[in-house]
N, C-alpha and C positions, 0 to 999 in steps of 0.2 A: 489470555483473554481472547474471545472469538468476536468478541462486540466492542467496539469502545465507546458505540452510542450506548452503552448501560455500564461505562465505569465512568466514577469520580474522574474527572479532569480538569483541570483549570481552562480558563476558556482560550487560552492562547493554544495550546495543546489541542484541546477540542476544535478550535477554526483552521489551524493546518491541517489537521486529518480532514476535517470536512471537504476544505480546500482540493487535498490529494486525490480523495476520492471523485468529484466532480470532474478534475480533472483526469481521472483514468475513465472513468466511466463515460465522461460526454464533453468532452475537449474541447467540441466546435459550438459548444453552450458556454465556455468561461468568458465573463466579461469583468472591464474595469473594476467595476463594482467587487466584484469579486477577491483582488487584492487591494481596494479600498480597506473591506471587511479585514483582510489582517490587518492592512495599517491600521484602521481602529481599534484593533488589539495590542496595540504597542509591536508590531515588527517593522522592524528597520528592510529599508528595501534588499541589502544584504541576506536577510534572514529568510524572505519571502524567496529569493534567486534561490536558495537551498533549496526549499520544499520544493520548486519546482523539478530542479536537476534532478533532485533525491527520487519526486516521485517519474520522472522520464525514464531515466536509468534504471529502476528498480524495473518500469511498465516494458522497455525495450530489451532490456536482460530474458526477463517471463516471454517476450512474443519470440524472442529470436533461439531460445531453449524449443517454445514448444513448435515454432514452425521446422528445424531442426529432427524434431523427433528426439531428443537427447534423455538420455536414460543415464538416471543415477544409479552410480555404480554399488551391486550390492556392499561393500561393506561401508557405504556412506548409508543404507536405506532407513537404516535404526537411528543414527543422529540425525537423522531429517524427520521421521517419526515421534521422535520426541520434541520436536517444537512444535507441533500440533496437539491440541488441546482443546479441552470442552466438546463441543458438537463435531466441529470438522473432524475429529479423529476419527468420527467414526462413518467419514465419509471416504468411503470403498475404492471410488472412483479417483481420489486426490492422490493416492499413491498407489494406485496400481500398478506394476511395472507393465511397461509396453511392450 
């Protein structure tokens, strides 16, 4: 899946991703409101502290790879290649080696 605003979700699923993404995207935009929205989804503040870490660590892993310059190693390029899918695949630029 390249989009998950066009796949079937339940909305608890749908308001964390949304969540993650706001949060990678414009960080110093998240307000209260913001994990109100999942509590009104039924997450428990435990659940809401994952999505956070989950999307931090996912966002600092990607910034410190690519300030790094770090290069996947040819015989990882093919299984990395194959979790890409739909449109991104066939974006030239997302695995080009460096």
């Amino acid at each position: 899946m390249h989009d998950y605003t066009q796949a079937q979700l339940d909305p608890q699923t749908r308001g964390m991703l949304d969540f993650a993404v706001k949060l990678t995207r414009d960080p110093a935009a998240m307000e209260e409101r913001d994990v109100q929205q999942l509590r009104g989804l039924g997450l428990k503040d435990e659940q809401i502290l994952s999505v956070v870490l989950i999307t931090c660590l996912y966002n600092f892993l990607t910034r410190l790879a690519d300030g790094l310059n770090v290069e996947v190693p040819k015989d990882r390029q093919a299984a990395i290649e194959q979790w890409l899918t739909g449109p991104a695949r066939l974006q030239k630029w997302l695995m080009k080696p460096k």
